[in-house]
C-alpha positions in Angstrom: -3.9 18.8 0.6 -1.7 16.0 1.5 -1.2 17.1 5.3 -4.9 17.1 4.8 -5.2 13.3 3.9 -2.4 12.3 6.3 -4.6 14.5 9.5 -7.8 12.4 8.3 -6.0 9.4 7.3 -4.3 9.2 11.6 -7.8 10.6 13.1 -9.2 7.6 11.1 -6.9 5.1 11.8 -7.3 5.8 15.6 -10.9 5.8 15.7 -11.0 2.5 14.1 -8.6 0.7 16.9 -9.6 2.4 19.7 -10.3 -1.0 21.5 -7.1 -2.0 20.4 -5.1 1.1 21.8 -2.2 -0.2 23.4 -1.3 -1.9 19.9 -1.5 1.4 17.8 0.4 3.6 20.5 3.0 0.8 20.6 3.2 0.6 17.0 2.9 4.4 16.5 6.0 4.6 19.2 8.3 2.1 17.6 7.8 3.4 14.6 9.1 6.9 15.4 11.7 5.9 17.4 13.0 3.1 14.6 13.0 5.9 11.7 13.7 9.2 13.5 17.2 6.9 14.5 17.9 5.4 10.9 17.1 8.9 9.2 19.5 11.0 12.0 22.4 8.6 10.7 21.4 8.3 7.8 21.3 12.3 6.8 25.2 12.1 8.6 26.0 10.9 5.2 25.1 14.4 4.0 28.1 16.1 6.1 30.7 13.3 5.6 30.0 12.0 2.2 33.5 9.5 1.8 31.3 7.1 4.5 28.1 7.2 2.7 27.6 3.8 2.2 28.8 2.7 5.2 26.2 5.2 7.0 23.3 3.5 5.0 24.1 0.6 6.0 24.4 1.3 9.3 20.9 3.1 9.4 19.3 -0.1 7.7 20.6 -2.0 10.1 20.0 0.0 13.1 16.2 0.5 12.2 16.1 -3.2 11.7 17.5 -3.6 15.2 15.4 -1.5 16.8 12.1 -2.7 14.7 13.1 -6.4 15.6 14.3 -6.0 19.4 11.0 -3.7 20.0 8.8 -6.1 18.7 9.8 -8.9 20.6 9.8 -7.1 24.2 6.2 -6.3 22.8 5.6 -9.8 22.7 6.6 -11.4 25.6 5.8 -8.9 27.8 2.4 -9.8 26.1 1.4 -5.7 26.1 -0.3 -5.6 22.6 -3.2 -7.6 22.0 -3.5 -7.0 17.8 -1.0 -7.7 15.6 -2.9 -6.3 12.7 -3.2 -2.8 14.6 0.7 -3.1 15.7 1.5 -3.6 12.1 -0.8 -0.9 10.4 -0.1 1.5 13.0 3.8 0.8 12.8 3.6 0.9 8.9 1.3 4.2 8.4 3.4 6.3 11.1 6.6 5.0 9.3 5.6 6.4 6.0 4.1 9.7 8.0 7.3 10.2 9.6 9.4 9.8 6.3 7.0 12.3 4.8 7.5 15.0 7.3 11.2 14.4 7.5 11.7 14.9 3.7 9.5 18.2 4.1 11.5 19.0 6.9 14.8 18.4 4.6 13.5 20.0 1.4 12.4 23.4 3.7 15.8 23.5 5.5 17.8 23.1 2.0 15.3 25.6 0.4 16.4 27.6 3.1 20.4 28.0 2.7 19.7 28.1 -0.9 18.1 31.6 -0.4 21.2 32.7 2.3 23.6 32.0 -0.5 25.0 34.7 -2.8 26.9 34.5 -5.4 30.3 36.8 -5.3 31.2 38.5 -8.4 29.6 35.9 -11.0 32.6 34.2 -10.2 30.5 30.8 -9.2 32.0 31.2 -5.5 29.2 31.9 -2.6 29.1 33.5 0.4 26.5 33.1 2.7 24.5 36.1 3.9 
């Protein structure tokens, strides 16, 4: 049902700034490539967990980066024309994405939870 609402929610979205493309495609792009960068260092701090906070921060700071030094090329290269679209666009595919990547997370744990066995009730695993 909710991949349902997001599908509707996008096709929507698009129809109602179709004269405004180039703002929702720019928006749509920053967005990905701001949070697909922040959440790939940001699930580091899963493998090495003595520099989580650093890691966070980092993440923050590099979706911040991104967010801040893509919207200004945007501007003075003077390629979107709505603001309002950039920002909708930008803020609805940033809450898509995070969606998809928690799903994503939550399948892949769900995952090696099932290839784990327990040896001898002993509370030591093995995977399969």
């Amino acid at each position: 049902m909710k991949k349902a609402i997001i599908t509707v929610t996008m096709i929507a979205f698009a129809m109602l700034f179709s004269e405004h493309f180039h703002s929702f495609s720019v928006g749509f792009t920053l967005a990905i490539i701001a949070v697909s960068c922040s959440y790939f260092i940001a699930y580091q701090a899963i493998r090495r967990p003595q520099y989580t906070m650093s890691l966070l921060v980092v993440a923050v700071l590099t979706k911040l980066a991104i967010t801040v030094t893509g919207v200004i090329w945007v501007f003075s290269a003077n390629i979107i024309h709505s603001p309002i679209t950039f920002l909708v666009a930008y803020a609805l595919f940033s809450v898509v994405i995070t969606y998809f990547v928690s799903r994503y997370r939550s399948h892949r744990r769900d995952i090696s939870d099932q290839q784990q066995r327990e040896i001898f009730h002993t509370g030591l695993y093995e995977l399969k």
